[in-house]
VEXDREN-2710 file (C-alpha; in Angstrom, 1 decimal):
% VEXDREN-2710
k/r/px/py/pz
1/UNK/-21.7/-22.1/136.7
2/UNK/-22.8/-18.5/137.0
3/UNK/-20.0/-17.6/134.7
4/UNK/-20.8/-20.2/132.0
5/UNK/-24.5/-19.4/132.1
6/UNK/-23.5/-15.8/131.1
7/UNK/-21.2/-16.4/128.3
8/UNK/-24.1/-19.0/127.0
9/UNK/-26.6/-15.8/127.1
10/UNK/-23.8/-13.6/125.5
11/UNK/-23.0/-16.0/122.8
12/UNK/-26.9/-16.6/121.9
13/UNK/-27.2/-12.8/122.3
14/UNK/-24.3/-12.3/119.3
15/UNK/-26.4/-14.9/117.6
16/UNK/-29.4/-12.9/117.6
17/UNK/-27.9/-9.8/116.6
18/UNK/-25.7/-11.1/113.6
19/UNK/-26.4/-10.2/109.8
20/UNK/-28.9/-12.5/108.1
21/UNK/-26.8/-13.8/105.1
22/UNK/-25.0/-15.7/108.6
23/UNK/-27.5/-18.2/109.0
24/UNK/-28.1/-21.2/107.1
25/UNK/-30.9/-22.2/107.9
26/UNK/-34.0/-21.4/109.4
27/UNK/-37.2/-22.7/111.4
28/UNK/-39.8/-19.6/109.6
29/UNK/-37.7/-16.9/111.1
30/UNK/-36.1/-15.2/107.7
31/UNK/-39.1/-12.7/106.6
32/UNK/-39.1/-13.9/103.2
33/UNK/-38.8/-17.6/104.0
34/UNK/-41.6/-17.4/105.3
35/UNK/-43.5/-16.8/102.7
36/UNK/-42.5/-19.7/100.9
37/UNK/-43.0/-22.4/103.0
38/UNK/-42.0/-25.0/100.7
39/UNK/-38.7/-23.7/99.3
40/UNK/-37.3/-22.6/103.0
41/UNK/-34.5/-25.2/104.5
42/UNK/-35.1/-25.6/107.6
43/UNK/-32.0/-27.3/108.3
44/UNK/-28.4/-28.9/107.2
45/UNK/-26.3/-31.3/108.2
46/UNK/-22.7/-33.0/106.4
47/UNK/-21.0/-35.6/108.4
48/UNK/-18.7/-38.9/107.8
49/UNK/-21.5/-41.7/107.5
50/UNK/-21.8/-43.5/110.7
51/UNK/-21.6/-47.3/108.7
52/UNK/-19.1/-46.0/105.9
53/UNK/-16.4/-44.1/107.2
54/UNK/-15.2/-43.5/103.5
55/UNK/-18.7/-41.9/102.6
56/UNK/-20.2/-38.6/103.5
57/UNK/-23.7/-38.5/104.3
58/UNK/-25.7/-34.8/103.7
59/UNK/-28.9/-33.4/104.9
60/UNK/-31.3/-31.0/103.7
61/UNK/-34.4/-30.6/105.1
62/UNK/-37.2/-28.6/104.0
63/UNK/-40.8/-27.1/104.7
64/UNK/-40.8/-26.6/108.9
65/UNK/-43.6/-27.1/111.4
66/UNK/-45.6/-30.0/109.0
67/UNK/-48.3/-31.6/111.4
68/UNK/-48.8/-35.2/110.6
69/UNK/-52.2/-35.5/110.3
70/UNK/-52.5/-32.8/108.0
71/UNK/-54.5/-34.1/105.1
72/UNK/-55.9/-34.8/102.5
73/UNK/-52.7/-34.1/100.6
74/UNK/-50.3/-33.6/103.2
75/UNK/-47.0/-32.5/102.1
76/UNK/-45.2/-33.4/99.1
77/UNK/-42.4/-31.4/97.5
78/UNK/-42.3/-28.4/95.4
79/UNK/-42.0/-29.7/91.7
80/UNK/-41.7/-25.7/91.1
81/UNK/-38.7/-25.7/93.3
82/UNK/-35.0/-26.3/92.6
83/UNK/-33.3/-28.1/95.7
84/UNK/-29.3/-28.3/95.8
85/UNK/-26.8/-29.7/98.1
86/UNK/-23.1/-27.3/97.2
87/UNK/-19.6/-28.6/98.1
88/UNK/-16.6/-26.3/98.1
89/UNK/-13.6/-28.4/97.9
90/UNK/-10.6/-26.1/97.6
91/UNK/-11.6/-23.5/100.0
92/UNK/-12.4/-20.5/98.0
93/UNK/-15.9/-20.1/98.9
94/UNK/-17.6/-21.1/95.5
95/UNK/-18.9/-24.3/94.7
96/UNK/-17.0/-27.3/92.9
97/UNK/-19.3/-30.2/93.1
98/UNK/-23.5/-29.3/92.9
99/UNK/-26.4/-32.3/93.3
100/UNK/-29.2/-31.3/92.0
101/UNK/-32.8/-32.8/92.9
102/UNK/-36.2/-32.0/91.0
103/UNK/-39.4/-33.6/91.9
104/UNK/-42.5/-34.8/89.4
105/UNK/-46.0/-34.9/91.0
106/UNK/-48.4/-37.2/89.5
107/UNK/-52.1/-37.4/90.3
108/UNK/-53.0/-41.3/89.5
109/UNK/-56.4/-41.6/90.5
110/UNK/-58.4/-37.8/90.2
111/UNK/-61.1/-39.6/91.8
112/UNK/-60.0/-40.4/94.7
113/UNK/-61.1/-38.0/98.0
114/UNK/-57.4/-37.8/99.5
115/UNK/-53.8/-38.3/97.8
116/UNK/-53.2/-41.1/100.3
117/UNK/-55.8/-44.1/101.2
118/UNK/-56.1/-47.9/101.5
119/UNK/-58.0/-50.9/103.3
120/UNK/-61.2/-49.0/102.5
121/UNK/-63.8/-49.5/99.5
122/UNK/-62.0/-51.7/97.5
123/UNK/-58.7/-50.3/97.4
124/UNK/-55.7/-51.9/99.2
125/UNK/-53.6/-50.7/101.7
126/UNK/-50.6/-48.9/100.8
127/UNK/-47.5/-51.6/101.2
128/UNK/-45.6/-50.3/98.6
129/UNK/-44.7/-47.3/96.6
130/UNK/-44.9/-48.8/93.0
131/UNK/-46.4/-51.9/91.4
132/UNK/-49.2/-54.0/93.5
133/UNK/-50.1/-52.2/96.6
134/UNK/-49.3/-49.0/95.8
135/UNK/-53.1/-48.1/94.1
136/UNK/-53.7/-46.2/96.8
137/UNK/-50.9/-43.4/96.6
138/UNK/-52.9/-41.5/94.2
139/UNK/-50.5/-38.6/94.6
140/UNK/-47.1/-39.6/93.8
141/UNK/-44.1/-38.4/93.4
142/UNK/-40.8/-39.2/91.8
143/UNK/-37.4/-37.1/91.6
144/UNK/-34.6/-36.9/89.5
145/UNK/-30.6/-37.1/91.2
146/UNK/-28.1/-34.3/88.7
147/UNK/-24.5/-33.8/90.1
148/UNK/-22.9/-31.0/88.2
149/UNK/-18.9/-30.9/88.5
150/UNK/-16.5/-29.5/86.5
151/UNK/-18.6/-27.6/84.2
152/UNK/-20.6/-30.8/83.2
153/UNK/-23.6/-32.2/84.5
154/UNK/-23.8/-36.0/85.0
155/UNK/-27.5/-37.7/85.9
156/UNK/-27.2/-40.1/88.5
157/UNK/-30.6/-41.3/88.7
158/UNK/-30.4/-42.6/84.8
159/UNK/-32.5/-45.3/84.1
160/UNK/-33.7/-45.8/87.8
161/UNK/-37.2/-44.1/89.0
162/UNK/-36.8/-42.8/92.1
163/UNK/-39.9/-42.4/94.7
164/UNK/-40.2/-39.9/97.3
165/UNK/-41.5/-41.6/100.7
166/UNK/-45.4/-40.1/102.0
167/UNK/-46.2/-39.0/105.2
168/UNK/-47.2/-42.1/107.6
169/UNK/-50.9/-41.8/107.2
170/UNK/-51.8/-44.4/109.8
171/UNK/-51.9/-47.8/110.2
172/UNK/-55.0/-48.3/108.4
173/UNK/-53.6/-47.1/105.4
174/UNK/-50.0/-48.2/105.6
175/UNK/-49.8/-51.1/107.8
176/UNK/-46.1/-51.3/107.4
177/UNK/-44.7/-47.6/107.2
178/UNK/-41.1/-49.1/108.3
179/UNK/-41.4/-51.2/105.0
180/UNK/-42.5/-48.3/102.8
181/UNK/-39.5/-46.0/104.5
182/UNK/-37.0/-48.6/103.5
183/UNK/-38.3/-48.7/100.1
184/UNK/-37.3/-44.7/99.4
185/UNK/-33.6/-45.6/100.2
186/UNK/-32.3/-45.8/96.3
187/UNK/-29.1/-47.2/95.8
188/UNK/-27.2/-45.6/92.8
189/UNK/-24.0/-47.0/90.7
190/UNK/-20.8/-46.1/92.9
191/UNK/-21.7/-45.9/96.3
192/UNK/-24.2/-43.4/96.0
193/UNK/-28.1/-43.8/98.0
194/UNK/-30.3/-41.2/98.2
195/UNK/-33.6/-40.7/99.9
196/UNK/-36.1/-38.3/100.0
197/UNK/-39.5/-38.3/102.0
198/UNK/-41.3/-37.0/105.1
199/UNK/-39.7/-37.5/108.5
200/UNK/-40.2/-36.6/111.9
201/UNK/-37.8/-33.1/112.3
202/UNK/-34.5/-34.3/114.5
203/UNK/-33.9/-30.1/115.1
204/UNK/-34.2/-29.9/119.1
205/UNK/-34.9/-26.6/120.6
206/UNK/-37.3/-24.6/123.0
207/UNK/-38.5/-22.4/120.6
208/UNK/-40.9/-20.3/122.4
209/UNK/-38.1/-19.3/125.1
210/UNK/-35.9/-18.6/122.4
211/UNK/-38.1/-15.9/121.1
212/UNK/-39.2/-15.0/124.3
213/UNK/-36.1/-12.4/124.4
214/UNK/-33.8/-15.5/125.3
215/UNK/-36.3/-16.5/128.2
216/UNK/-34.8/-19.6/128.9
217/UNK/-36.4/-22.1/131.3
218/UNK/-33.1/-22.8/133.2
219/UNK/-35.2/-25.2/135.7
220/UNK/-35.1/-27.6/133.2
221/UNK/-32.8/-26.5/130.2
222/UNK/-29.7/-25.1/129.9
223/UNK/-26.7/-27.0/131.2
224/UNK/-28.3/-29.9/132.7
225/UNK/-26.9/-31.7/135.9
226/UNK/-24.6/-34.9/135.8
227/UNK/-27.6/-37.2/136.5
228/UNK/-29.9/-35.8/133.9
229/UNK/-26.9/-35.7/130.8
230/UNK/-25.9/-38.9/131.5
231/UNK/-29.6/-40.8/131.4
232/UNK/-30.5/-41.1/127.6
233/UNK/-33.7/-42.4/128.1
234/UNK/-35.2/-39.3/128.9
235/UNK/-35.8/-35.7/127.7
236/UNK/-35.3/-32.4/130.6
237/UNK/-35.6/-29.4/127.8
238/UNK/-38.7/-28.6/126.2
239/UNK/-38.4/-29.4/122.3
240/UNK/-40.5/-27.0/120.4
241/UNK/-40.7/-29.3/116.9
242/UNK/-41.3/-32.5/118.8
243/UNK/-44.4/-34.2/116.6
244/UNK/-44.2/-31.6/113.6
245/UNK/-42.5/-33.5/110.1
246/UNK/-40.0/-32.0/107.6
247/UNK/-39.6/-33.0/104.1
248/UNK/-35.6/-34.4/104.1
249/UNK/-33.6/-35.2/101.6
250/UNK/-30.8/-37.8/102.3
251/UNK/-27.4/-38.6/100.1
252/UNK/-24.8/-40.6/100.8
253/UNK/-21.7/-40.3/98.2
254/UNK/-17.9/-41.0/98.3
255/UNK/-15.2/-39.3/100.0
256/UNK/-13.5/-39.2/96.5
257/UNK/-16.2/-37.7/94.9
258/UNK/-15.9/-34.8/96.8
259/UNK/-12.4/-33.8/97.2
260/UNK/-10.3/-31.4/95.0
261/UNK/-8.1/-34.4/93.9
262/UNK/-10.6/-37.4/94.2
263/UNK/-8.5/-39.1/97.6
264/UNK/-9.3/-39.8/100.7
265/UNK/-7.1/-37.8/103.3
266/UNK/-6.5/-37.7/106.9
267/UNK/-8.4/-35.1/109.0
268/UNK/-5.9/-32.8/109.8
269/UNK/-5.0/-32.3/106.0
270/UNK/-6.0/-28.8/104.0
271/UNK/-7.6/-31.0/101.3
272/UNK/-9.7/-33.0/103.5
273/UNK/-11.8/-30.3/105.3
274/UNK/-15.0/-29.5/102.3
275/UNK/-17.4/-26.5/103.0
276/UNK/-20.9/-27.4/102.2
277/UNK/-24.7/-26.1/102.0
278/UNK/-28.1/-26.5/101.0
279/UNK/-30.0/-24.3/98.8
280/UNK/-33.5/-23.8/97.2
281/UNK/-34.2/-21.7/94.2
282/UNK/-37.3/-21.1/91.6
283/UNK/-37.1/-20.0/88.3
284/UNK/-37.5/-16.3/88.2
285/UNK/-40.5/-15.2/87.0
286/UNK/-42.8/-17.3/85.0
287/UNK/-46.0/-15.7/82.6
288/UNK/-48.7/-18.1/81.1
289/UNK/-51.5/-17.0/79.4
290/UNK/-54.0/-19.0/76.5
291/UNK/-51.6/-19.2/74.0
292/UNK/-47.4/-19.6/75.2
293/UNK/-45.2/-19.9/78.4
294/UNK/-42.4/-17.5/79.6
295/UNK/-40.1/-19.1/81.8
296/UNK/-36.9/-17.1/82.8
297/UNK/-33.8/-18.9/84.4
298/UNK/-33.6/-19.6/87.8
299/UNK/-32.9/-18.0/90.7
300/UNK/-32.9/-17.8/94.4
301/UNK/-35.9/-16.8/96.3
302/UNK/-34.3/-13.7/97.6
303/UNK/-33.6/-12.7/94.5
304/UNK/-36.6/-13.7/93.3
305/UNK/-37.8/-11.1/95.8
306/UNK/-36.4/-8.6/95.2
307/UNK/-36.3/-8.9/91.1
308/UNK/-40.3/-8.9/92.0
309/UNK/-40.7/-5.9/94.2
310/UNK/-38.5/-3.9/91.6
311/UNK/-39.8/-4.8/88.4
312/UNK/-43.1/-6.5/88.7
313/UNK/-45.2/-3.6/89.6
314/UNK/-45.8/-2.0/86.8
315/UNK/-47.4/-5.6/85.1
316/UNK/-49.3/-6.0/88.0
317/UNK/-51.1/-2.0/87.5
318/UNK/-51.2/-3.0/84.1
319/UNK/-53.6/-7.0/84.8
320/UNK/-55.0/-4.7/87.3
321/UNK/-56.4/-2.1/85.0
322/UNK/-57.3/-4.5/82.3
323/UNK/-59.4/-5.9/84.5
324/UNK/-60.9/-2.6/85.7
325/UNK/-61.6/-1.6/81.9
326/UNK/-62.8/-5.4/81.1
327/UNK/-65.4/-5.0/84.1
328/UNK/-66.7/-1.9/82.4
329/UNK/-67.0/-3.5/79.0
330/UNK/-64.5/-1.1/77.9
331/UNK/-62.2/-3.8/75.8
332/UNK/-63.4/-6.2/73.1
333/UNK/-62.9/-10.2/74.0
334/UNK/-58.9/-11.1/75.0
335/UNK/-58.7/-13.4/71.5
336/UNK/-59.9/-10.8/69.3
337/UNK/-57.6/-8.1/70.4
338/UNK/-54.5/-10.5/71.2
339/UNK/-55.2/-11.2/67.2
340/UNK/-55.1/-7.5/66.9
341/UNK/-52.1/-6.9/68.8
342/UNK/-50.0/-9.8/66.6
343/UNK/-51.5/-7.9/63.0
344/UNK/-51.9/-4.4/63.6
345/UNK/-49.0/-3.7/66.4
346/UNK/-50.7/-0.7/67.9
347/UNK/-49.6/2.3/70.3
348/UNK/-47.3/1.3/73.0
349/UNK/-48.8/4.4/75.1
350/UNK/-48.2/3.7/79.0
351/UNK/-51.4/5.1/80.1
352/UNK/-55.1/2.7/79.8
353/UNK/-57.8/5.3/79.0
354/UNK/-61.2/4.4/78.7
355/UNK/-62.0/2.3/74.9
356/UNK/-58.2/1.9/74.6
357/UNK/-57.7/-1.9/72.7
358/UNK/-55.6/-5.0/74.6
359/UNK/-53.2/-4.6/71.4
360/UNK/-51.6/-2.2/73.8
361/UNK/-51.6/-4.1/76.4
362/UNK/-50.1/-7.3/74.7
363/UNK/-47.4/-5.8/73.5
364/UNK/-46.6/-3.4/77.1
365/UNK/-46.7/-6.7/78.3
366/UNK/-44.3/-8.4/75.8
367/UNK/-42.2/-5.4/76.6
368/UNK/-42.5/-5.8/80.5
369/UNK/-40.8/-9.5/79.6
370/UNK/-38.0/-8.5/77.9
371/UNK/-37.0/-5.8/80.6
372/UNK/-37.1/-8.8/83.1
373/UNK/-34.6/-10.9/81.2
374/UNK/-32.4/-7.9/80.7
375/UNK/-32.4/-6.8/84.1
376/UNK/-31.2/-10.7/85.0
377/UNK/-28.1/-11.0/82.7
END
């Protein structure tokens, strides 16, 4: 035992110590991650579905440490976020098959205090998530199912809306949560269900030991006796994300849909073992202002990162001292000079000295765009 409890501490040590890029996925712990709550995965699972043993069920879960009762809007997905499940099929490290899921929010009743009510003033409680019964889901939202494979994208959610499943509320508000749950589980043409919703997070660790320097409580984690493995009804380890939610997304598709040559083969055969992994991504940079959109191609949020900390500096100083010479009454109004700027095309002088026009300041910014899509091809 002694020698088993030291090559568990060595391995989690290794762990610990390994690159990054090793991991994939994360509970907050990847410094960037964390600043984007929404778009980090939390975790990922791929297995052989339980009920169809020709199927493969996959996993991505998103958004860690959610508290249920966390209202009034609780947690819906990122519509500004790109969510992907990848397949490698012929063991070469890239992806072959790609599903693709993007999510619409949609505000139905702006009057309403809270995204979610029911069985109060008038309004019915939530028993379903479209049609009669749903009034009270005033924030909704709906996704979109894209599997890209060779080269060509196919939309497997064609024709069908699909909802995303709310946070249980309470049993004021949904009486019958069960009912609502089974009402996310979409069934698409050839064997393919999806789901996506909020869930209670299945990841089971002691969290605080583990960042305690590995300060595991052996007394009652570990390797547990015979009599406490083999009793199912109860829990001996502290679980850290016991009561928080994650936002999951579920799919189920076929064996054959997956595999380099679209059959079904026995486990120990080369073109039966797939790599997989999920993936979140936003487009790259994005610059609105009174009159047109920018939207550059996506990209993933470390990249997005580090495209930002590079290049986005110098249009930050510039906003910055617009609004320094704006305070000051320095520049004429934004539409007069943006009209100026589209005329006159005026100095494109890095420098804002005191009376200088927003012409400038347009078209440094116009230039600031096109050095961000030339420094991402």
């Amino acid at each position: 035992m002694k020698h088993l409890k030291s090559m568990v501490a060595l391995v989690m040590a290794l762990l610990m110590l390994a690159p990054a890029n090793v991991f994939a996925s994360s509970h907050r712990e990847a410094p960037i991650t964390a600043l984007d709550r929404t778009a980090d995965v939390t975790d990922w699972y791929a297995f052989v579905s339980y009920d169809h043993p020709d199927r493969v069920t996959m996993i991505l879960n998103v958004d860690p440490f959610l508290e249920p009762s966390n209202g009034p809007n609780y947690f819906p997905f990122d519509p500004n976020v790109l969510y992907e499940m990848k397949i490698d099929n012929n063991q070469d490290g890239i992806e072959d098959v790609t599903f693709q899921f993007r999510f619409t929010t949609e505000i139905r009743q702006p009057g309403l205090f809270t995204g979610l009510v029911g069985g109060i003033a008038g309004i019915p409680p939530i028993t379903a998530l479209a049609g009669p019964g749903s009034e009270g889901l005033s924030l909704r939202q709906t996704y979109t199912v894209t599997m890209v494979k060779g080269g060509k994208s196919t939309l497997l959610s064609e024709g069908r809306t699909l909802y995303a499943v709310p946070s249980n509320v309470g049993p004021r508000t949904m009486p019958d949560y069960q009912s609502l749950f089974n009402q996310g589980i979409h069934q698409l043409p050839n064997n393919v269900r999806v789901f996506a919703g909020t869930v209670d997070d299945p990841f089971f660790i002691d969290l605080g030991a583990a960042f305690d320097s590995l300060n595991f409580r052996m007394g009652v984690g570990g390797v547990l006796p015979a009599s406490e493995d083999a009793d199912d009804a109860h829990n001996y380890a502290p679980d850290a994300v016991a009561g928080f939610n994650v936002n999951s997304i579920v799919l189920e598709v076929p064996i054959t849909t997956l595999t380099v040559d679209g059959k079904i083969h026995p486990a120990g055969d080369k073109q039966a073992v797939i790599g997989t992994y999920g993936s979140t991504s936003r487009h790259e940079i994005t610059v609105r202002s009174s009159t047109c959109t920018w939207t550059c191609s996506r990209i993933s949020a470390k990249q997005m990162m580090r495209v930002w900390s590079k290049c986005a500096r110098s249009s930050i100083l510039l906003v910055l001292k617009w609004l320094a010479a704006a305070r000051t009454g320095q520049l004429k109004s934004p539409s007069d000079r943006i009209t100026e700027a589209r005329s006159t095309g005026e100095s494109r002088s890095s420098s804002l000295t005191p009376g200088r026009s927003l012409s400038s300041i347009v078209i440094r910014a116009r230039v600031a765009l096109r050095f961000y899509a030339r420094f991402t091809t």
